[in-house]
N, C-alpha and C positions, 0 to 999 in steps of 0.2 A: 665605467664599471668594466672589469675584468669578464672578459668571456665564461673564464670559469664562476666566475661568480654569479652571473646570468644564468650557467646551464645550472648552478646549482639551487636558484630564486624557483626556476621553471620545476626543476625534481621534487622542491618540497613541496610548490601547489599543484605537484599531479599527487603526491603521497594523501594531500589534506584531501583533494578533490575524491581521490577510490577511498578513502577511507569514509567520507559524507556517502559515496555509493552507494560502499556493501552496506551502511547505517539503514537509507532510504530504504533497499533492496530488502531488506529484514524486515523493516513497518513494514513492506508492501506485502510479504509476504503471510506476516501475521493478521495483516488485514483480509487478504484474504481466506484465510483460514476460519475468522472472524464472519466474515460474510457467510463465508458455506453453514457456518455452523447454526446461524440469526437466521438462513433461509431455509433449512432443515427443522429448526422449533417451529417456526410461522408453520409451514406441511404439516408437520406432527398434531400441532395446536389446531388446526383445523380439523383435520382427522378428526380428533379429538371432541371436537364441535358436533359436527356431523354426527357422530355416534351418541353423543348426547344427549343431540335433536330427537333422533330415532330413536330412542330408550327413554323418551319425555322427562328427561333431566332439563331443566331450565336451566336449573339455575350453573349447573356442571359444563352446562352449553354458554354458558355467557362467561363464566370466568375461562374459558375456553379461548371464546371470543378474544377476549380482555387481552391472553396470552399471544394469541396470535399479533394482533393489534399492536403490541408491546414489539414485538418482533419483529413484523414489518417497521415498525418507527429506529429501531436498530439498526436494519436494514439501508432504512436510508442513510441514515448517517455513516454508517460506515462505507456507504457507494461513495457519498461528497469525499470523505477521506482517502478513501482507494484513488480514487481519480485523482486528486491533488499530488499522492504520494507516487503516482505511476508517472506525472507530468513530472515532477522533481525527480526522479530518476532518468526521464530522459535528458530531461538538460544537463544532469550531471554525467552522460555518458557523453554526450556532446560537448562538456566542455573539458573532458577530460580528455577526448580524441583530440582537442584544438592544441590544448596545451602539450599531447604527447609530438602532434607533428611537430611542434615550436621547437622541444627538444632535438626533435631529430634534425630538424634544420639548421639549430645552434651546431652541431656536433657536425654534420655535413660541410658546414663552415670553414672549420678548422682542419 
């Protein structure tokens, strides 16, 4: 195979590879967003609770409960997600660094 045709095998898997990136990098970031927001209801929801308690609302304190409860179970799930989509981010800046050196070595080359 032609050199050139090598540096040009290596440019479209760094194009595909930043293009998975910035993908990743956007979940990640709407997961986050995601997060703050799931952890701000669960606060609010307790609040909520709490003043419930103390105004002998029962029942306004338990679907309170319910709410927060809901929100912490959000919580989690979008942590396992965050974490997985932060760990595929790093690898794809890793392997996007691997394949840009490749590039530059092909090109160093010649």
């Amino acid at each position: 195979m032609a050199a050139i045709d090598r540096r040009f095998l290596v440019w479209r898997a760094i194009e595909e590879t930043a293009s998975a990136l910035a993908k990743a990098t956007v979940g990640v970031r709407r997961l986050e967003r995601q997060e703050a927001q799931a952890r701000e209801q669960g606060v609010v929801a307790g609040e909520r609770a709490e003043g419930s308690v103390r105004a002998g609302e029962e029942a306004a304190a338990r679907a309170a409960l319910a709410a927060k409860a809901a929100a912490e179970q959000r919580l989690s799930g979008i942590g396992v997600a965050l974490n997985e989509g932060r760990r595929a981010v790093e690898e794809l800046r890793g392997e996007l660094a691997i394949l840009r050196q490749r590039l530059q070595e092909a090109r160093d080359r010649e």
